[in-house]
DOBA-60079 format. One record per residue (C-alpha): residue number from 0; residue in one letter; x, y, z. Coordinates in steps of 0.02 Angstrom, whole numbers. Example, Ala and Ser with C-alpha at 12.3 -4.5 7.8 and 13.67 -1.06 7.14 Angstrom:
BEGIN
PT,0,A,615,-225,390
PT,1,S,684,-53,357
This chain:
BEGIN
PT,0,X,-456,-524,1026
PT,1,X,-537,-567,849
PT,2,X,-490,-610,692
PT,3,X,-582,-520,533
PT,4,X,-598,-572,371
PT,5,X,-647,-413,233
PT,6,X,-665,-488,52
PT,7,X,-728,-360,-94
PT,8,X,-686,-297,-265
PT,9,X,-602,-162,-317
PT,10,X,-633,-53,-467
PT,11,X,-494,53,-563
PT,12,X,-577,204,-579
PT,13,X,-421,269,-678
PT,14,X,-306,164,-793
PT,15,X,-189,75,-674
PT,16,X,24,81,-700
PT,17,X,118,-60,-584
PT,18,X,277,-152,-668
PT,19,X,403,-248,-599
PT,20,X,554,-193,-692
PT,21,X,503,-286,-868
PT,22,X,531,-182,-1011
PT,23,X,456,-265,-1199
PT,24,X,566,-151,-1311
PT,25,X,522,17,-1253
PT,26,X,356,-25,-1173
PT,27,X,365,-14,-981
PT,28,X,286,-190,-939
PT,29,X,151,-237,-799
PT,30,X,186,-341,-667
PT,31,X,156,-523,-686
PT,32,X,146,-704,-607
PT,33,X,96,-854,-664
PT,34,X,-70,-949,-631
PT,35,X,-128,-1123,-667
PT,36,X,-257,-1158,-783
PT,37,X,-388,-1268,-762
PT,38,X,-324,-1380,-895
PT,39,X,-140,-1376,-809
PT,40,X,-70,-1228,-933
PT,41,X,31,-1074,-851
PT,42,X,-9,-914,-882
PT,43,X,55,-759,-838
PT,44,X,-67,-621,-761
PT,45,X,-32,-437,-715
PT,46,X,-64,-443,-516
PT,47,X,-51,-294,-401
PT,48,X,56,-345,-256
PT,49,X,-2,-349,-96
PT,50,X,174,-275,-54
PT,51,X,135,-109,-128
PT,52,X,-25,-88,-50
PT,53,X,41,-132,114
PT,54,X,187,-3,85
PT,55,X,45,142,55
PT,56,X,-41,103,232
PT,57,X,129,71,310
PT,58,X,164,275,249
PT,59,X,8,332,293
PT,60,X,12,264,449
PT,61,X,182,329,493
PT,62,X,116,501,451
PT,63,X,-18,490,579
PT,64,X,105,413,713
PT,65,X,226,565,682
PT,66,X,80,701,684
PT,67,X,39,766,858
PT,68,X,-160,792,883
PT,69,X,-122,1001,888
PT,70,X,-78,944,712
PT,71,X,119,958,712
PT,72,X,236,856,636
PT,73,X,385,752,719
PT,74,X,553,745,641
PT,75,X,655,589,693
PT,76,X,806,504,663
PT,77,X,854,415,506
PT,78,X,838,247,605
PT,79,X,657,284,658
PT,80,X,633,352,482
PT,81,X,658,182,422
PT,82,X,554,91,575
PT,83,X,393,195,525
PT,84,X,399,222,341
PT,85,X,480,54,287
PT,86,X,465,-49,431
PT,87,X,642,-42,507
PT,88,X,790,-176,478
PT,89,X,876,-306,532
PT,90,X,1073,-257,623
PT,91,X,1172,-337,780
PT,92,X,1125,-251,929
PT,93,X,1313,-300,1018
PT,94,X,1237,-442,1130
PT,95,X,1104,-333,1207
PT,96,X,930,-401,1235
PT,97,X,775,-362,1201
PT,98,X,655,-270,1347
PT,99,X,516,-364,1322
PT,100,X,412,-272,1426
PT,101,X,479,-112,1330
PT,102,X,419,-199,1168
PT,103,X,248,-239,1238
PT,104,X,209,-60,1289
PT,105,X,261,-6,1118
PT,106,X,152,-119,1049
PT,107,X,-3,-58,1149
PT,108,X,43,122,1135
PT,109,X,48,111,934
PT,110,X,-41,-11,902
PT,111,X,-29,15,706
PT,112,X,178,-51,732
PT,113,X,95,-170,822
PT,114,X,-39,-235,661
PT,115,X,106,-202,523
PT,116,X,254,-251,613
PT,117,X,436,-211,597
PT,118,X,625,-257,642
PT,119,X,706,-173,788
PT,120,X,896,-230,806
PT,121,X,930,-400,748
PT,122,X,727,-444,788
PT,123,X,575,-457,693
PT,124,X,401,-406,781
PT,125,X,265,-507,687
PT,126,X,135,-399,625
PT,127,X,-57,-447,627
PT,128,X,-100,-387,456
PT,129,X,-88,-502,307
PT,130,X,-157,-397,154
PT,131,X,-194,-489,-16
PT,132,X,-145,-462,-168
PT,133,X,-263,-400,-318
PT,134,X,-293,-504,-434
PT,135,X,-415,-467,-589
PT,136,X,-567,-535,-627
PT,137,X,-542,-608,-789
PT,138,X,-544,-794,-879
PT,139,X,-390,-849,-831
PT,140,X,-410,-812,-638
PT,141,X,-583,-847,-625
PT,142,X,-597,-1004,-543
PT,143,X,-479,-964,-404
PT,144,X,-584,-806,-354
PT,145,X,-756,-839,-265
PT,146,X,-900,-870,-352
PT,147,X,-1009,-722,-266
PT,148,X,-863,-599,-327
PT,149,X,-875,-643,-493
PT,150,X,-998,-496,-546
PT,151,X,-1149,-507,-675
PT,152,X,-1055,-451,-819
PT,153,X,-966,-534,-958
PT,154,X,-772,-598,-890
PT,155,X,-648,-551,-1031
PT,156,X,-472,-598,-1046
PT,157,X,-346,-517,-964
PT,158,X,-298,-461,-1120
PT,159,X,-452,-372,-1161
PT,160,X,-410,-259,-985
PT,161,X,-246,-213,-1041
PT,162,X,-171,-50,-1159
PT,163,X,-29,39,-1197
PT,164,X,-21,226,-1154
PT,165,X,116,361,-1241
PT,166,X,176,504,-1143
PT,167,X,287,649,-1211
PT,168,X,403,754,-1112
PT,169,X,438,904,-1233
PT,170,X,597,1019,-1252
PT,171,X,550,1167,-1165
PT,172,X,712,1260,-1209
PT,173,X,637,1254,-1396
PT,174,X,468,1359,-1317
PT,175,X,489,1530,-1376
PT,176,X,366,1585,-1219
PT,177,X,498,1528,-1090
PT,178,X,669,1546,-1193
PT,179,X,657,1727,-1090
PT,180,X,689,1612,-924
PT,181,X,852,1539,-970
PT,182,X,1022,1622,-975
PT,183,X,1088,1631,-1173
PT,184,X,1230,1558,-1123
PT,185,X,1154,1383,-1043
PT,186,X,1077,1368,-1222
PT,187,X,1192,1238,-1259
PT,188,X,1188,1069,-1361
PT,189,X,1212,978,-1184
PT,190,X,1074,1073,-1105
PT,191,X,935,929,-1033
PT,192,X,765,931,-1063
PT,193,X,752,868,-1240
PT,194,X,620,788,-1320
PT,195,X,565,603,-1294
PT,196,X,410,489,-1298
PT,197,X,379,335,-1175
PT,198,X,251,175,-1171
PT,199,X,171,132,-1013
PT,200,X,70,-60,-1007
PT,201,X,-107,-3,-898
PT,202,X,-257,-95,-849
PT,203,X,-399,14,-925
PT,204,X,-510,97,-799
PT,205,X,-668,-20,-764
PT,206,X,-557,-183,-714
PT,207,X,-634,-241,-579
PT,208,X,-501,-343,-444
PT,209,X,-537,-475,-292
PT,210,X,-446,-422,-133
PT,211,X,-454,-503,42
PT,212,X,-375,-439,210
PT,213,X,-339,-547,345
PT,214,X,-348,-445,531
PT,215,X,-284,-587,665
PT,216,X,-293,-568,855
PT,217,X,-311,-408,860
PT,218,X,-380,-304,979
PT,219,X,-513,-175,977
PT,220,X,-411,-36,974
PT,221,X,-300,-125,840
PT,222,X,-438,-159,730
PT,223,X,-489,15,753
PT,224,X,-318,93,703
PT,225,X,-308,-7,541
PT,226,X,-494,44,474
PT,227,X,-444,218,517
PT,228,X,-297,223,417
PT,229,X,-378,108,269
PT,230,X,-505,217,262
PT,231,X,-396,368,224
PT,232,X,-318,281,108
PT,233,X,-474,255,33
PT,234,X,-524,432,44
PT,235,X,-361,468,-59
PT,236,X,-436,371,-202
PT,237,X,-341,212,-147
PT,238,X,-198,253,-255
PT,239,X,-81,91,-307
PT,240,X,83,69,-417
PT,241,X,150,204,-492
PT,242,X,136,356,-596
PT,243,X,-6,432,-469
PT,244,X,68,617,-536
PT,245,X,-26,584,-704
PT,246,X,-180,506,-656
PT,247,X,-142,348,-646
PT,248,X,-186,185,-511
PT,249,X,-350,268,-431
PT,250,X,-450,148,-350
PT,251,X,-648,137,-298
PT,252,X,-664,5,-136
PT,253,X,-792,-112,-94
PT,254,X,-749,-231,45
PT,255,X,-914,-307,66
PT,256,X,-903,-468,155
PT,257,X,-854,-484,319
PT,258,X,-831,-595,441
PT,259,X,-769,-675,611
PT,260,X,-674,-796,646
PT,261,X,-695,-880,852
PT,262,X,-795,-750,899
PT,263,X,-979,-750,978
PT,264,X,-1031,-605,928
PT,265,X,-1139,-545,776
PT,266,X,-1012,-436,668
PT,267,X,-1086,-316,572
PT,268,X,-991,-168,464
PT,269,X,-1085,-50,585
PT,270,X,-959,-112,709
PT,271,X,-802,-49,632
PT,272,X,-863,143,694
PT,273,X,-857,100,872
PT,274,X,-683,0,829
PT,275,X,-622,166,737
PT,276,X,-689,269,879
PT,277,X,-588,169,1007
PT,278,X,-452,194,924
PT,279,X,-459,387,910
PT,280,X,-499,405,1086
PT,281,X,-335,277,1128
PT,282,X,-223,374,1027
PT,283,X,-63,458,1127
PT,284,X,61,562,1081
PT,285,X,216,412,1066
PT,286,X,368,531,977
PT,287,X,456,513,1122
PT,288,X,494,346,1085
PT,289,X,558,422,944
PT,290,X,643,564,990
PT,291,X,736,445,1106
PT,292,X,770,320,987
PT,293,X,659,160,997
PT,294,X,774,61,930
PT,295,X,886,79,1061
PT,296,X,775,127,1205
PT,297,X,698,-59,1166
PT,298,X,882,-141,1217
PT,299,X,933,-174,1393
């Protein structure tokens, strides 16, 4: 087993939406945290979590555990819903212990649960994944990000990266074109759809981000299954925060330093083929841990 190190930046191709539930009058706020400054002042920088990123893979990686290789989809349980697509919860299992040999299995037969981790009953199974968060390349994060990331270009303030986009939603009802679609008598005063504009905080398309991932002890066929599914995600644009329906949060990524950590071998990005390869050939059809109930097939 290895552990991998993938550094790079990423580039919004499209103007990126992410808040955290901060709201400046009517403007939909980015998300922030605060960073030192050299000089020992706080500022506060819009940051896309790692969080959210790791809840995209987490989906797409549920998608391809619950698709069979004919290509059909498994339906499961609400419980095994939540163990793929959000990574399960914590509940008392009535004194019942875990099958550790159960869990082991599990872990080698998907070995994506086995990289992101999850909670079955009341414990948690460590994950092997630790994704960064993105942080922009700008004046006031500069010298926390590696010099050989910092790019050739001028570094602007963060507020030089940021904007604030209107949307409209219109009042259809009030379109003579489609007034034919409605019954007269829903044409009320209460009827919904009326008119409204909103303000949504971006970064502008261009802002360029440092992002690390951290792979640790995993195995070949681990390693594989994680590139696989990053690089779908990255096929799908490498869409982050929200708002995706109207262009917002697409991504261009360029992880392009690597490297190993106690290993004697001499990594190269060719390598992560074979890894990805492995992994497709590894791949078995697991809903029937599912179907079954993993997490209570995984209790003695």
């Amino acid at each position: 087993m290895k552990t991998f190190v993938l550094e790079g930046v990423c580039t919004a191709i499209s103007s990126i939406s992410h808040n955290g539930g901060e709201r400046n009058g009517t403007i939909v706020q980015l998300r922030r945290e605060k960073f030192v400054q050299p000089k020992g002042n706080v500022v506060e920088i819009p940051v896309i979590s790692g969080n959210s990123i790791r809840g995209k893979i987490r989906d797409l990686a549920a998608i391809d555990i619950l698709t069979k290789t004919d290509g059909v989809k498994v339906q499961v349980d609400a419980d095994n819903f939540n163990l793929l697509f959000s990574g399960g919860s914590l509940e008392s299992t009535g004194g019942k212990q875990l099958d550790i040999e159960k869990v082991r299995k599990m872990r080698k037969d998907i070995p994506m649960l086995s990289v992101l981790g999850c909670s079955i009953g009341n414990v948690i199974l460590p994950g092997k994944v630790d994704i960064g968060k993105m942080i922009p390349i700008c004046k006031e994060t500069l010298h926390l990000i590696p010099e050989k990331f910092h790019g050739t270009e001028e570094i602007k303030t963060i507020w030089e990266y940021c904007q604030v986009e209107m949307n409209t939603r219109k009042d259809d009802t009030k379109d003579e074109n489609k007034r034919e679609f409605i019954k007269k008598e829903a044409l009320t005063d209460d009827l919904r759809g009326g008119q409204m504009m909103y303000h949504t905080e971006t970064l502008v398309a261009g802002t360029r981000f440092y992002w690390k991932i951290c792979l640790r002890d995993t195995t070949d066929i681990e390693t594989g299954a994680f590139l696989s599914i990053l690089q779908s995600w990255s096929n799908q644009s490498s869409q982050v925060g929200g708002n995706g329906r109207v262009g917002h949060g697409r991504l261009k990524v360029d992880l392009t330093e690597t490297s190993v950590i106690d290993s004697e071998i001499e990594f190269t990005n060719s390598d992560f083929v074979t890894y990805i390869d492995k992994a497709k050939e590894a791949k078995k059809d697991v809903t029937d841990y599912f179907e079954k109930g993993a997490s209570k097939e995984l209790f003695q």
